[in-house]
C-alpha positions in Angstrom: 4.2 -5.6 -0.6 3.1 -4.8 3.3 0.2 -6.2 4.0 -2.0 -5.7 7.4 -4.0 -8.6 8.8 -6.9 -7.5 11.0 -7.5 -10.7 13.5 -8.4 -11.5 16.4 -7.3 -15.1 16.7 -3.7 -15.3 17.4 -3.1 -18.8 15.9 -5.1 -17.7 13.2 -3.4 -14.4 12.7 -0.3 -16.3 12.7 -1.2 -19.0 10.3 -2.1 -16.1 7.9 1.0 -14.2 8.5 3.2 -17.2 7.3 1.2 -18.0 4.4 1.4 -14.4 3.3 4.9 -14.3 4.0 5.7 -17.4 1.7 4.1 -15.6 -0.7 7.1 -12.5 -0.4 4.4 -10.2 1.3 5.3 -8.4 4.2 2.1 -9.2 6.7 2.0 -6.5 10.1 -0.9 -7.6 12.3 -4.1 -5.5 14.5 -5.7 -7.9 17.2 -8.9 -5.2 16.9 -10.6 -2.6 14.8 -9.3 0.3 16.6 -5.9 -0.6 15.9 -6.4 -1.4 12.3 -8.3 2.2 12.1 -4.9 3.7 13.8 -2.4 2.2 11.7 -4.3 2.7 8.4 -4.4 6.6 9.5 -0.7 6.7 9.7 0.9 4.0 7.6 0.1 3.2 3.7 -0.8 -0.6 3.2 -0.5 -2.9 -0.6 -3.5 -4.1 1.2 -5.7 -5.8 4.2 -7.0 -8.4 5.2 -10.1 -8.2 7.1 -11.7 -10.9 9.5 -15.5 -9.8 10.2 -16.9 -12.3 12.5 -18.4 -11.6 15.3 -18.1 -9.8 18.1 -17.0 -6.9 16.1 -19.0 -7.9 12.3 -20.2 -4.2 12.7 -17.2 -2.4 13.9 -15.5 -3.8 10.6 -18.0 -2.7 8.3 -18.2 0.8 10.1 -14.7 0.7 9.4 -14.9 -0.3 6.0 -17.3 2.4 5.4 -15.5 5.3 6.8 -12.0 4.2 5.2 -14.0 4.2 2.0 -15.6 7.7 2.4 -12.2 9.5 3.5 -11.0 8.1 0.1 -8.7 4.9 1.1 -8.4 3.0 -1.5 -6.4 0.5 -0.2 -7.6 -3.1 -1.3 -9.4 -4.9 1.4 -10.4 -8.7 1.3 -13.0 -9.3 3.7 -13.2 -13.2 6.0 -15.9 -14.3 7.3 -17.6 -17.2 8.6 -21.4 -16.1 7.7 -22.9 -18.4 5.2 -26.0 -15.5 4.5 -25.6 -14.8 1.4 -26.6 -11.0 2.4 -23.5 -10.8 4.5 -21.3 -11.2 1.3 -23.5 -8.1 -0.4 -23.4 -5.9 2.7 -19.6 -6.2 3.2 -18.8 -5.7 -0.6 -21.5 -2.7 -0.6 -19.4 -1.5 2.5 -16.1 -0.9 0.1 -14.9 -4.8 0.5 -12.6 -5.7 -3.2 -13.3 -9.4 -2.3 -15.1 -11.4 0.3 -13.9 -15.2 1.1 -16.1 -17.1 3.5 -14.4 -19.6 6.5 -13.0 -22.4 5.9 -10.5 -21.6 3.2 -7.4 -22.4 1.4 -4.7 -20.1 2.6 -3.2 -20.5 -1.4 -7.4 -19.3 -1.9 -6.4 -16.4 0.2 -3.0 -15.3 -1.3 -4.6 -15.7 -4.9 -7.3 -13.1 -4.0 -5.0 -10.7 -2.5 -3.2 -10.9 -5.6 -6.1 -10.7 -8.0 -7.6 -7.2 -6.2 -4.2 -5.9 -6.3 -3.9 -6.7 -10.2 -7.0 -4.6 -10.5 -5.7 -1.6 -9.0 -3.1 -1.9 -11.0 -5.3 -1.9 -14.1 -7.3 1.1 -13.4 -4.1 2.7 -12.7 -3.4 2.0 -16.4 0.3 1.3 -17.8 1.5 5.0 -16.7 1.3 7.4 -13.2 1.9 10.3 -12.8 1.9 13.7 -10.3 2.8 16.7 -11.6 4.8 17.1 -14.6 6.5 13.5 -13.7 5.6 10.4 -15.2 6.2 6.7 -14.6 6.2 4.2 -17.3 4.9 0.9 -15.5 5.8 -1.0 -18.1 9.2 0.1 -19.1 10.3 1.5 -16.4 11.0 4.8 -17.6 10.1 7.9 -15.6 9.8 11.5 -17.8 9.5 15.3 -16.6 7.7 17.0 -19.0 8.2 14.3 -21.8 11.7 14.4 -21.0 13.7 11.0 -19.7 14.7 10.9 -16.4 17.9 8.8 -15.5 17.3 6.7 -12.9 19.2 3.9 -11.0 17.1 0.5 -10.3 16.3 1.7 -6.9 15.9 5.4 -7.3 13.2 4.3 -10.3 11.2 1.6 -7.3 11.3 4.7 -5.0 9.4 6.6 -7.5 7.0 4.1 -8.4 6.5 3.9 -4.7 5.7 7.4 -4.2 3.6 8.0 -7.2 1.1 5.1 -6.3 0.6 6.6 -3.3 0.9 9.8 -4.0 -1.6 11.1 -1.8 0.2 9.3 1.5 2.9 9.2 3.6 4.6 6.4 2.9 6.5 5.0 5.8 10.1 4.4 6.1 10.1 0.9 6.7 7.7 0.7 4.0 10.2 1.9 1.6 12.9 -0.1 3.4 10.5 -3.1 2.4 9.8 -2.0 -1.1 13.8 -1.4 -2.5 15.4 -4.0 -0.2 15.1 -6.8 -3.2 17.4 -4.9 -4.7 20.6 -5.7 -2.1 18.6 -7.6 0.4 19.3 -4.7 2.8 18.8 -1.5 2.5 20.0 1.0 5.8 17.9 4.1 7.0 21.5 6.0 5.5 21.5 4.4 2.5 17.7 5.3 2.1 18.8 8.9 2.6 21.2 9.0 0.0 18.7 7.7 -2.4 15.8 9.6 -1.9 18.4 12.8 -2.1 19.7 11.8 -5.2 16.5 11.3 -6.8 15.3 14.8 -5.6 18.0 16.2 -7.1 17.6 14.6 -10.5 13.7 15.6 -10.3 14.9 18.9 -9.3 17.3 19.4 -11.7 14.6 18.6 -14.9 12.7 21.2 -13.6 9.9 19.0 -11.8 7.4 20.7 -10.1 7.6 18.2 -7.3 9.9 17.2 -4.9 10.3 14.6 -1.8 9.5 15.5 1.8 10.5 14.2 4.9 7.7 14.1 7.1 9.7 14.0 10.3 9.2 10.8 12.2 6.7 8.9 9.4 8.4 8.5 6.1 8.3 10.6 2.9 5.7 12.1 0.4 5.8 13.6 -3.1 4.6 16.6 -2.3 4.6 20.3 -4.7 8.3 21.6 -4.3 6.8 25.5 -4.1 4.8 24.2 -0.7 8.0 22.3 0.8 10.0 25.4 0.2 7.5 27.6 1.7 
């Protein structure tokens, strides 16, 4: 799971990253708001983790609030070291999933992250889908029109991948992050060869979707009619 830490602190930035890291979560880290606000607009994130002391308290929440509006609902767990109460409402009012206050447990921290993301995964429910394809999260089947769609082990964690974030780009080393559990290692080739076979096989059970490459970012599920246009 990638994960994007938004801190100014180096040391502290750095502490987090670790304990994230023990935790198998892949942590990238923004020293400021701006950069967060740039890498959200091109990468897709399992989450973030947002530090809102001052200096930049408001720039966060402005941030939180526009991310929110445009429809991001990537889940963010707020930090800060405000002991007014208020703060905690107006950062969770602002689109925050969770709000811990400084100090903390960096175990505290890890069990949050993982209890947000356990919601999404509820109101998700036990299926997704786009389309005419759907993905079985429980048992790991994937269907095209109600039809069973033969999948190797990482062809069917591509296609979970792209179906929870159906509406992104997901980058490339994303998806590098995502399937390498699988062999440890998976190679920008070997990625290629995947995500073709699996087109094909949606493509050949008459799916109404397909893959794209979106040249230099990563790939999308995207409506096969507008690809081939």
């Amino acid at each position: 799971m990638r994960m994007l830490v938004v801190e100014e602190t180096r040391m502290l930035a750095s502490a987090m990253a670790c304990a994230l890291a023990r935790a198998d979560l892949t942590p990238e880290s923004a020293r400021t708001v701006a950069e967060a606000e740039e890498l959200l607009s091109s990468y897709a994130f399992d989450a973030v983790v947002l530090d809102l002391d001052e200096p930049r308290e408001e720039d966060g929440i402005a941030l939180l609030r526009k991310l929110r509006k445009a429809g991001n609902k990537t889940p963010m767990v707020v930090l800060s070291d405000r002991v007014d109460p208020y703060a905690r409402v107006e950062g969770l009012k602002a689109g925050a999933d969770d709000y811990l206050s400084k100090p903390f447990l960096f175990d505290e921290l890890v069990a949050r992250i993982e209890a947000v993301m356990r919601r999404v995964d509820d109101r998700l429910g036990p299926c997704i889908s786009a389309g005419n394809v759907s993905y079985d999260l429980d048992s790991g089947i994937a269907t095209v029109d109600g039809g069973v769609l033969a999948l190797s082990p990482r062809e069917r964690k591509l296609l979970e991948l792209l179906l929870r974030r159906k509406e992104r780009v997901v980058p490339i080393g994303t998806i590098q992050d995502h399937l390498c559990g699988l062999n440890d290692l998976i190679s920008t080739n070997a990625l290629e060869v995947c995500v073709h076979r699996l087109r094909k096989k949606l493509a050949n059970k008459g799916c109404g979707l397909t893959i794209e490459n979106v040249r230099g970012l990563g790939y999308k599920i995207a409506s096969a009619a507008s690809v081939l246009a």
